[in-house]
N, C-alpha and C positions, 0 to 999 in steps of 0.2 A: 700434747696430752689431750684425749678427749675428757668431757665430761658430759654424761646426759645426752650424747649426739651432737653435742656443741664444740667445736674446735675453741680452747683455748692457748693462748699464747702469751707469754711474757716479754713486755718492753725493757731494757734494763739502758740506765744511764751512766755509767761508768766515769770518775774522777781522781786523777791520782794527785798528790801533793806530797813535797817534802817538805816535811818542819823542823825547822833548828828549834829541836826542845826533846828532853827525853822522854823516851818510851812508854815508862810512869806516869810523867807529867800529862802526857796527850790520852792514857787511858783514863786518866782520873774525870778530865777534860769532857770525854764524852759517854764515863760511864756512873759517876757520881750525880746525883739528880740537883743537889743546890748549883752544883758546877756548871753543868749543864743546862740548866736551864737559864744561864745568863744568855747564852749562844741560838738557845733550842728552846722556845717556850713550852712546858708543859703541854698549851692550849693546842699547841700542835700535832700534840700524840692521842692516837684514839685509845692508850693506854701507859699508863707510866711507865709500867713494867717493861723490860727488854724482852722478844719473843725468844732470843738465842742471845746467850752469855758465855765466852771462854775467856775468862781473865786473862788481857795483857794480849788479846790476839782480836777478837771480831766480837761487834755487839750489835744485835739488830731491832728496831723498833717498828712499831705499826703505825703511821704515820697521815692523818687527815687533813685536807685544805680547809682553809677555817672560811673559804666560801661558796656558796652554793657552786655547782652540786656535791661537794662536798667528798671529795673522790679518797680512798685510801689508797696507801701503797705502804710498800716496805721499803726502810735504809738499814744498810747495816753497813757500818764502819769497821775497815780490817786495817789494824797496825800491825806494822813489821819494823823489826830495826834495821837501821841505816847505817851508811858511815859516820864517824865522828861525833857519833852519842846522835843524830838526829834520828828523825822518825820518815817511813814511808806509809802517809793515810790514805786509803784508799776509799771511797765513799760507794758502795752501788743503791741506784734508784732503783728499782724494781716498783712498774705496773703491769697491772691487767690489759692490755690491750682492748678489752672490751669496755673498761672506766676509763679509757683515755676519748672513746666516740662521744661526740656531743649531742648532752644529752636535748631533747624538748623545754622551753623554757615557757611556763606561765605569764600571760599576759600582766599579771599586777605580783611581779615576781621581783619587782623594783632595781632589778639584775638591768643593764644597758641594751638596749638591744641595738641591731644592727640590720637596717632596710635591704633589699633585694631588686634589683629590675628586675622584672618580669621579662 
């Protein structure tokens, strides 16, 4: 996709799991916000809200590092059911290829830094 003359690109991180627990039980998990947020701190989403909701199938959040530079991305969690009453979760990470380059750090940025030979 271009934008503005700029190539951008999307990183995406892919994780499957099966969980012995129902269907229900793992929507509720990652779509109810007291629920979730035992797991997924609030402080972590640059919004509470889910950007995409389909009950009982994928929920996606917009998602910030809580440290400098502070980069967003999106997850979005897709269940499916399994054998035997379990669940198949599927987690994708999706970045901007562009918020993944690093970024310039301020000298009194109190961030670690990291020397170089020359």
């Amino acid at each position: 996709m271009t934008q503005e003359g700029n190539t951008k690109t999307t990183v995406k991180l892919v994780f499957e799991y099966k969980l012995h627990a129902s269907l229900q039980k793992v929507w509720r998990a990652v779509s109810i916000p007291e629920l979730r947020a035992s797991w997924l701190p609030e402080a972590d989403l640059s919004q509470a809200e889910p950007v995409t909701l389909v009950p009982e199938s994928h929920v996606s959040y917009r998602m910030r590092d809580t440290q400098p530079p502070f980069l967003e991305s999106l997850v979005t969690f897709q269940l499916a059911q399994a054998e035997n009453g379990s669940t198949s979760l599927t987690i994708i990470h999706e970045f901007d290829d562009r918020s993944l380059r690093l970024k310039p750090q301020a000298a009194n940025s109190n961030l670690r830094s990291v020397m170089r030979a020359a």
